[in-house]
C-alpha positions as CSV (number, residue, x, y, z in Angstrom):
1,X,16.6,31.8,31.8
2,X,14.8,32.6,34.8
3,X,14.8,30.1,37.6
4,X,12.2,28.8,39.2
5,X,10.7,30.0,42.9
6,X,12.8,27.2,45.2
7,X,11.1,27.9,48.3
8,X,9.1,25.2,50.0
9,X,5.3,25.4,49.1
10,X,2.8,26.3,52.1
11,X,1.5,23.8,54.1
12,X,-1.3,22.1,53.1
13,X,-4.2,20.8,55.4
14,X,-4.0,17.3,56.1
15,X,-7.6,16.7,55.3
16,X,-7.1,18.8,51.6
17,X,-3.7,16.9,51.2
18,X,-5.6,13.5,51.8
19,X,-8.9,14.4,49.5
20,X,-7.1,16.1,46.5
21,X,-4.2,14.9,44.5
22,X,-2.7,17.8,42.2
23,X,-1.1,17.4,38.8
24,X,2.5,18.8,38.7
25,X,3.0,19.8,35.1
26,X,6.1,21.3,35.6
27,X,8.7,20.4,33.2
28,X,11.0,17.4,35.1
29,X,14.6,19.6,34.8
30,X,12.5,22.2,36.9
31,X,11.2,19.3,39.5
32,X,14.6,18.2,39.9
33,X,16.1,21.7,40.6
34,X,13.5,22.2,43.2
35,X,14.3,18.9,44.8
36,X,17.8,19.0,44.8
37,X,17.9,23.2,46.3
38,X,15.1,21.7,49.2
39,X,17.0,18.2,50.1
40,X,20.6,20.4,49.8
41,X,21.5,18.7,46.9
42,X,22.2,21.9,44.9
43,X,24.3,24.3,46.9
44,X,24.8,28.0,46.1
45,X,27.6,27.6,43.9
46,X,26.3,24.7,41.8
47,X,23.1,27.2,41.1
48,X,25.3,30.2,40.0
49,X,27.2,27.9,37.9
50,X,23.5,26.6,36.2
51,X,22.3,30.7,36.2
52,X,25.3,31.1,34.2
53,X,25.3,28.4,31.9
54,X,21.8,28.8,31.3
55,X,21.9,32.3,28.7
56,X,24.9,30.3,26.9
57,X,22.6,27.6,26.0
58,X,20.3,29.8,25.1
59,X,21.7,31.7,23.0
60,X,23.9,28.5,21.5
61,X,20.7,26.9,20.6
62,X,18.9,30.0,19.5
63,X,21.3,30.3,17.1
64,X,21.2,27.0,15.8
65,X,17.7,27.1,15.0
66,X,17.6,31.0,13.7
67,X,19.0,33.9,15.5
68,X,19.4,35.1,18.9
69,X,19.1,38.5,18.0
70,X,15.0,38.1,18.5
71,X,13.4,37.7,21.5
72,X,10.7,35.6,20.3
73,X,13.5,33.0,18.7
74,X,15.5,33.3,22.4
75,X,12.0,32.9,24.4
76,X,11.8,29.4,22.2
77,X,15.0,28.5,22.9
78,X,14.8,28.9,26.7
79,X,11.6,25.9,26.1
80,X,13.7,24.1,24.1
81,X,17.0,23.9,26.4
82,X,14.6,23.0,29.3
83,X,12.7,20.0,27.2
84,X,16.1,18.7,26.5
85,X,17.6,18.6,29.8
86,X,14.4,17.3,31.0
87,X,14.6,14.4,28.1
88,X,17.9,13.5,29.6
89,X,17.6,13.5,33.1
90,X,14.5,11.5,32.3
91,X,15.9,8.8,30.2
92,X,18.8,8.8,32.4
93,X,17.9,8.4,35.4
94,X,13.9,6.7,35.0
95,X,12.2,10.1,36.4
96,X,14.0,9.8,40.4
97,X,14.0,13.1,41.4
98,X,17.1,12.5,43.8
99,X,19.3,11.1,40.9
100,X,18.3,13.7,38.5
101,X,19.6,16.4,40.9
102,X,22.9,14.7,41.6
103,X,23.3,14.5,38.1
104,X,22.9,18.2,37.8
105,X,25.0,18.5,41.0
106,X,28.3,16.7,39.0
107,X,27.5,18.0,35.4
108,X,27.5,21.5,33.5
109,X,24.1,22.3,32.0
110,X,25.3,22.5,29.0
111,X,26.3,19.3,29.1
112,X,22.5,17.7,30.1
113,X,21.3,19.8,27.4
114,X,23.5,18.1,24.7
115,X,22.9,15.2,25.7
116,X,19.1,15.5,25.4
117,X,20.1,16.3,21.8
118,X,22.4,13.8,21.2
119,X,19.1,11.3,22.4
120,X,16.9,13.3,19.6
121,X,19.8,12.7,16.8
122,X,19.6,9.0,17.6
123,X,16.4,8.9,17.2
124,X,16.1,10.9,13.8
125,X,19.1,8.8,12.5
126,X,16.3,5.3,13.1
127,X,14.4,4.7,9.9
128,X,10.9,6.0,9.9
129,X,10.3,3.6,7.4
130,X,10.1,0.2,6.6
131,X,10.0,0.5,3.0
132,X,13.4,0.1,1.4
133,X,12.9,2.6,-1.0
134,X,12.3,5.8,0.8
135,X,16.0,5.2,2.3
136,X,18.1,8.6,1.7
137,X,14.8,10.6,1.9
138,X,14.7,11.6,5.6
139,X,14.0,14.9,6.2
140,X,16.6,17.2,7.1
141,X,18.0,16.7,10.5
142,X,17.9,20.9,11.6
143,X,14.2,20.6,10.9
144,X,13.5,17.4,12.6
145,X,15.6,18.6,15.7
146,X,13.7,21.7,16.1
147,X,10.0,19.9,16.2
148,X,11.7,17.1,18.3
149,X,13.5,19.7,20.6
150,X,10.0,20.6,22.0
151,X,8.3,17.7,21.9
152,X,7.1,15.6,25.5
153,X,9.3,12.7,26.6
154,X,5.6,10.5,25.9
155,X,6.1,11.5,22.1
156,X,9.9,10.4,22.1
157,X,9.7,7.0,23.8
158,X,6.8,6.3,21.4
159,X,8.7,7.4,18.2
160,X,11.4,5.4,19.5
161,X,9.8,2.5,20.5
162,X,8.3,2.4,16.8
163,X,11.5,3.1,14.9
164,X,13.5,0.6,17.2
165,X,10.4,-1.6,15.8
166,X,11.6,-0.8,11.7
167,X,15.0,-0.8,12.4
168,X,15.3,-4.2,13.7
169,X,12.4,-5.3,11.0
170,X,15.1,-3.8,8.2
171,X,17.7,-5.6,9.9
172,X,15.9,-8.9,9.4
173,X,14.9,-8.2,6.2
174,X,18.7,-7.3,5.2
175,X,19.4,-10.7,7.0
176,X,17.2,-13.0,5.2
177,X,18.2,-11.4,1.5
178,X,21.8,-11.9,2.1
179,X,21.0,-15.9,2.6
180,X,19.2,-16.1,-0.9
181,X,22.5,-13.5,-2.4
182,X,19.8,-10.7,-2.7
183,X,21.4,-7.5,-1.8
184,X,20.0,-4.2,-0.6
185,X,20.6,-1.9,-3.8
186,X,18.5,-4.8,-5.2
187,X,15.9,-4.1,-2.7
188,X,15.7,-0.4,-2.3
189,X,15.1,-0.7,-6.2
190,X,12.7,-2.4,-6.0
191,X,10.7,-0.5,-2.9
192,X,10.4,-3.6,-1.0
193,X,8.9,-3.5,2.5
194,X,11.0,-5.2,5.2
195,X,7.7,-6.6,6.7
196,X,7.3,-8.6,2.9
197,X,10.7,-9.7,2.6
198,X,10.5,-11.0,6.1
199,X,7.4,-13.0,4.9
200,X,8.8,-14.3,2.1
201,X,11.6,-15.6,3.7
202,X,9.3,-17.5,5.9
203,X,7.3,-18.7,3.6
204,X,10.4,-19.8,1.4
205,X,11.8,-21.4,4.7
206,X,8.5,-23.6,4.8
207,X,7.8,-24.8,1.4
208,X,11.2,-25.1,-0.4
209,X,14.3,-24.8,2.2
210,X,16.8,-25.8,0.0
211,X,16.4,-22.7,-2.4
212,X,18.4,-20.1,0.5
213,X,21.5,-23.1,-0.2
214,X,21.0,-22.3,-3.8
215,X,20.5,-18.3,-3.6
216,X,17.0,-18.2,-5.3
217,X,14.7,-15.6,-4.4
218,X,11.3,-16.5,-6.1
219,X,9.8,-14.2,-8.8
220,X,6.0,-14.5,-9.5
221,X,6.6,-17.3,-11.8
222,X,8.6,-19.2,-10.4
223,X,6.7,-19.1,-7.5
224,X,3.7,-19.9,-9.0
225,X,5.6,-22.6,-10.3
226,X,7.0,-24.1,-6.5
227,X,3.2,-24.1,-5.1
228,X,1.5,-25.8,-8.3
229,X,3.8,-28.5,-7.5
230,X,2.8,-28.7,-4.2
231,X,-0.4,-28.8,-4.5
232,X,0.2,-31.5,-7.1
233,X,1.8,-33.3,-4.6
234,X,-0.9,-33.0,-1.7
235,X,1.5,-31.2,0.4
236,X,0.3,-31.0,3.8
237,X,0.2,-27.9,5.6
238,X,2.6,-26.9,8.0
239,X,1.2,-26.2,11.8
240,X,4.2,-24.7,12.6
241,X,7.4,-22.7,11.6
242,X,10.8,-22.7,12.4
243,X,12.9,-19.4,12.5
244,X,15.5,-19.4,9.4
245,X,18.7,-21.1,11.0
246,X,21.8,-18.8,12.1
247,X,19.2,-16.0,12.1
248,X,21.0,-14.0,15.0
249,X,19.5,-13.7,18.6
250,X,18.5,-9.9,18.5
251,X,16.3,-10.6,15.3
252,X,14.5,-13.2,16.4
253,X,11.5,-11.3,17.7
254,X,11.3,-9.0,14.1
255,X,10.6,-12.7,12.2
256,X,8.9,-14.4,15.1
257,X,6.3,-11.5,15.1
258,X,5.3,-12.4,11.6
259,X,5.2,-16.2,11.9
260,X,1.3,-15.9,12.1
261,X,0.2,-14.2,9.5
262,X,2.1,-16.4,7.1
263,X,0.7,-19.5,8.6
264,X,-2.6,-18.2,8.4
265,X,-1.4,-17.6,4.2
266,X,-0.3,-21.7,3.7
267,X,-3.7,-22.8,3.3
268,X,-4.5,-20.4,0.6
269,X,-1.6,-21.6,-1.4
270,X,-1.9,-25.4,-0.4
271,X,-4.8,-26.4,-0.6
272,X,-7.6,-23.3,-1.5
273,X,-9.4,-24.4,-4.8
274,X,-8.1,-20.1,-6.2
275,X,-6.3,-19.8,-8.8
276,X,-2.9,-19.4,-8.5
277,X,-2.5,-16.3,-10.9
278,X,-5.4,-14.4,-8.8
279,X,-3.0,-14.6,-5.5
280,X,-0.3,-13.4,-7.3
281,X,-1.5,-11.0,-9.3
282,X,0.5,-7.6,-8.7
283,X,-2.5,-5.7,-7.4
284,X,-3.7,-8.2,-5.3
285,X,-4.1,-8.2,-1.4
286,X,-1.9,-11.2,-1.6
287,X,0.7,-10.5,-3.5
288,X,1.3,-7.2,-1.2
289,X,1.9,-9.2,1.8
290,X,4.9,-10.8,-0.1
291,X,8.2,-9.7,-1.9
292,X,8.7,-11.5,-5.1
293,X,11.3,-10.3,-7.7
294,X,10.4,-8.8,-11.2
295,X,11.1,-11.3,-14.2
296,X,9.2,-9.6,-17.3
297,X,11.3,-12.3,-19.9
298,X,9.9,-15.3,-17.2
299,X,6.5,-13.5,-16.2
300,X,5.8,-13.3,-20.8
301,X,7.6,-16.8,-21.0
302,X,4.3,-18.4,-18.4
303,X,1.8,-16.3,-19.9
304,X,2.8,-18.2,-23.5
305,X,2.7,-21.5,-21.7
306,X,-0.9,-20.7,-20.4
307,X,-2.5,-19.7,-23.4
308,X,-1.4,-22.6,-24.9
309,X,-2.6,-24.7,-22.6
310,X,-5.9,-23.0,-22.7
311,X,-5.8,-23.7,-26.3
312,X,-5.1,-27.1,-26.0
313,X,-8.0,-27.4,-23.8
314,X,-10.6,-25.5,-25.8
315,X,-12.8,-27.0,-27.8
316,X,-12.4,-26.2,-31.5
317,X,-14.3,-22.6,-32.6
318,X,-18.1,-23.3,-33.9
319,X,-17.9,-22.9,-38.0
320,X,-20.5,-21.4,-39.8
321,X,-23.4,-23.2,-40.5
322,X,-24.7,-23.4,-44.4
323,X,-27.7,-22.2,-43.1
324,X,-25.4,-18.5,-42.9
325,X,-23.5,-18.9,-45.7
326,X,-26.3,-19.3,-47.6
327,X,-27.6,-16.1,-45.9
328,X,-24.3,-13.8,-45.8
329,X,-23.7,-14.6,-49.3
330,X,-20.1,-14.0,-48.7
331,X,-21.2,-10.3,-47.9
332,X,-20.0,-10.4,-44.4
333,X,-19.7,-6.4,-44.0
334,X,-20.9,-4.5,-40.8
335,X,-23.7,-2.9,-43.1
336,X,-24.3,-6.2,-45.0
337,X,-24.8,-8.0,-41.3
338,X,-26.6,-5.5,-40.2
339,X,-29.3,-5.3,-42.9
340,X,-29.8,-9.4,-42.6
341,X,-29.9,-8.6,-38.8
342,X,-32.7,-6.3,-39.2
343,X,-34.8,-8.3,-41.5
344,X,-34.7,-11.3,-39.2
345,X,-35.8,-8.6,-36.7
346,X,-38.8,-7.1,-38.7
347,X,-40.0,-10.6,-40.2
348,X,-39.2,-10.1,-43.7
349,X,-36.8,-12.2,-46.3
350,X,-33.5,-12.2,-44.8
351,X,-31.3,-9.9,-47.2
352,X,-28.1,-8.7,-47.2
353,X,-29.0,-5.9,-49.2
354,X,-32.0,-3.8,-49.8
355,X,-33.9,-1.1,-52.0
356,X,-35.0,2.1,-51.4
357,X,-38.6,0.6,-52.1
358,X,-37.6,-2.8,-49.9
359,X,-36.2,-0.3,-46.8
360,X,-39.1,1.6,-46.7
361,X,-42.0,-1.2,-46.6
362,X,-39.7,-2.9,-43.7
363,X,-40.0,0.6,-42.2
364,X,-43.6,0.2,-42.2
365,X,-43.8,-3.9,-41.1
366,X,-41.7,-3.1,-38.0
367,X,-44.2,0.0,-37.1
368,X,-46.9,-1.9,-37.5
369,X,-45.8,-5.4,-35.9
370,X,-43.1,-4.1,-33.9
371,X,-38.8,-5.6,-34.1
372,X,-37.8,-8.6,-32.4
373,X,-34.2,-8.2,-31.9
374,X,-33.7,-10.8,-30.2
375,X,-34.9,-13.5,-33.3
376,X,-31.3,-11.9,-34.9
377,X,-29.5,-12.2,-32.0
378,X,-30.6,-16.5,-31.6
379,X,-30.0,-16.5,-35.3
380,X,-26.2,-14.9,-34.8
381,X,-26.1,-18.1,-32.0
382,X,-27.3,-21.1,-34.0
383,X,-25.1,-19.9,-37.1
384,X,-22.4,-17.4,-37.2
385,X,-19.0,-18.5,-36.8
386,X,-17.9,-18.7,-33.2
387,X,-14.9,-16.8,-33.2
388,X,-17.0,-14.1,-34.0
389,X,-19.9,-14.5,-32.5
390,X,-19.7,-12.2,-30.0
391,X,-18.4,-9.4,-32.1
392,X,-21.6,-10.0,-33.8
393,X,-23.9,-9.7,-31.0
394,X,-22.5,-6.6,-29.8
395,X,-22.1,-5.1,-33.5
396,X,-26.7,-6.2,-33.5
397,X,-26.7,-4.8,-29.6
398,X,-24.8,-1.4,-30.2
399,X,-27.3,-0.7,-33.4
400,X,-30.6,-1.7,-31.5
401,X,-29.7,0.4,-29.0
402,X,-29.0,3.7,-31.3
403,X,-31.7,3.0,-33.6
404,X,-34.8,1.1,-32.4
405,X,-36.3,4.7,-31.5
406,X,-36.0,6.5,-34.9
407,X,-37.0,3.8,-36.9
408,X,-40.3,2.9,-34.6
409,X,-41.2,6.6,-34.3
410,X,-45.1,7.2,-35.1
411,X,-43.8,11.2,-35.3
412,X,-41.7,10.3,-38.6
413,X,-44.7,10.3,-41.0
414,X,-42.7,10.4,-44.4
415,X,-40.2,8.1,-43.1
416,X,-37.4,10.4,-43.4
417,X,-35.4,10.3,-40.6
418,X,-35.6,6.4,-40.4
419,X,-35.1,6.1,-44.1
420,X,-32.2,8.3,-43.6
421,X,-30.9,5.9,-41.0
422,X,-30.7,3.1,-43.1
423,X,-28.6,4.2,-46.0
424,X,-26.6,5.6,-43.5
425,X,-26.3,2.5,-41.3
426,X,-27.3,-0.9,-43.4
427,X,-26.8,-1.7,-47.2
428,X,-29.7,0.3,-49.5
429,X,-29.7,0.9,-52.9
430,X,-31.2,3.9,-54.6
């Protein structure tokens, strides 16, 4: 490693040295050497010692990473052994120059340089996510070092202001499960993000206290379940929350942080006119805020108790009128329906079934006068049965659509093609 020029810099003019203001953008371990050889900090002996230790380092770190047998991998290492010592003597001593140079006055350089490593493998060992199920998936630490060993000190009090952030957010989330006898394996299964489970324990704190006593973490039904009846009740909407109690002191501020955004949620589940099941659907916006346990035998146990209150509070399926029986003639297949559709389209007696002689003069009425498809479709309305009414419809829709074209077409002079389309589409006998 080659040291830097320790010699004090030329004078300046006063005049220059009042206007202008240069950026030093020296690395800080360099700053500190300079300050400590100028204010005789750093004697002779202490710099030999560093001019020794220095290719050690080097080489030691080199070969961590790769091999010191390149110059390019060595040149690499030099950067990296002076970002480290410069992380530590930062972090250490909160960037004084003086202290930085008494601490490489008292210490080896090796010794500065581990422990700029030793910060960067705390900082790796912080989750770098709050999601409980991308635990065990960190990337390898060699590889993480060597992008972290040349990062800025900027970077690495950001990245470890965030995962301080998602380490105490896991902590509370770990916290509030244990209350309700949810464990982690429980939670890493199912991918839970601290930031919902924090939620939900506020939210569980708020409307039903007494379930943490009793070790109930809510599923969707069950839920869905508490909140119907509290808005049966008219439950008022709390203006404030409390913080679960025994929650310890350092995780207050993880739960405190989130005590707004659940607040603003109460309204929606106390008194909004929305369905439940639409806030708790699992794709909805809601729903991802929140952690709520998988039940399938529950979740299939409400969906049977819905549909049968929807079927208790339908009104009874239209029958058919005599009006289609009479019509049908108990010939109720697509083609049947289709050729009575038709008719009641072109203006002619309905039938349910037609000849070859019958098909072709319709052919001609509806060329001449034009269909009317919607006359079948107010027929299918007034008369058809209404469970399948709108089977019907579409069945009338899907054929319109396909074969309006062919059977107006004024370029089909025999009647081919749209006789062709009938056998193949309604009921016509030869």
């Amino acid at each position: 490693m080659t040291l830097p020029d320790m010699s004090p810099p030329d004078a300046q003019p006063v005049a220059a040295a009042n206007a202008l203001q240069l950026h030093d953008a020296r690395p800080f371990f360099e700053k500190a050497l300079v300050y400590g050889v100028q204010h005789g900090i750093l004697g002779a002996e202490r710099l030999a010692a560093i001019h020794a230790d220095a290719p050690k380092g080097m080489v030691q770190i080199a070969r961590y990473f790769g091999t010191e047998f390149l110059r390019p991998e060595l040149e690499k290492a030099r950067d990296r052994m002076v970002n480290l010592i410069s992380l530590y003597l930062l972090e250490t001593t909160g960037g004084d120059l003086a202290q930085a140079a008494v601490s490489l006055r008292d210490h080896s350089l090796l010794s500065r340089s581990k422990g700029g490593s030793d910060l960067l493998r705390r900082l790796i060992a912080l989750p770098e996510s709050s999601n409980f199920g991308m635990a065990g998936y960190a990337d390898a630490e060699t590889a993480l070092l060597a992008a972290w060993s040349l990062r800025s000190h900027a970077e690495y009090r950001a990245e470890l202001a965030r995962r301080s952030q998602i380490a105490q957010a896991i902590a509370a989330a770990e916290w509030l499960a244990e209350q309700y006898d949810l464990d982690t394996d429980e939670l890493e299964s199912a991918g839970a993000d601290a930031e919902a489970v924090i939620r939900t324990g506020l939210l569980m704190q708020a409307l039903a206290p007494q379930a943490a006593a009793a070790g109930d973490w809510p599923s969707a039904p069950s839920f869905e379940k508490l909140v119907t009846g509290l808005r049966k009740k008219k439950v008022p909407v709390p203006t404030a929350l409390r913080l679960p109690p025994g929650l310890p002191q350092p995780l207050h501020d993880a739960v405190a942080a989130h005590c707004s955004a659940v607040l603003a949620d109460l309204p929606k589940l106390l008194q909004s006119s929305t369905p439940l099941r639409n806030l708790l659907r699992p794709m909805a916006a809601f729903r991802a805020r929140y952690f709520l346990l998988d039940d399938p035998l529950a979740e299939v146990e409400a969906l049977h108790h819905s549909l049968d209150a929807l079927e208790e509070d339908a009104e009874p399926p239209q029958p058919a009128s005599k009006t289609w029986t009479k019509a049908v003639e108990a010939n109720d297949d697509e083609h049947s329906l289709l050729t009575l559709f038709l008719c009641l389209a072109a203006g002619v007696p309905k039938k349910t079934l037609l000849t070859e002689k019958a098909a072709a003069s319709l052919v001609r009425k509806a060329r001449k006068s034009g269909l009317q498809p919607a006359l079948a479709a107010d027929f299918i309305r007034a008369h058809a049965p209404g469970v399948h009414q709108q089977d019907y419809l579409a069945l009338w829709a899907g054929f319109v659509q396909d074969a309006e074209k062919t059977l107006l077409s004024d370029m089909d002079y025999q009647m081919h093609d749209a006789l062709a389309l009938l056998r193949r589409e309604c009921n016509v006998q030869g």
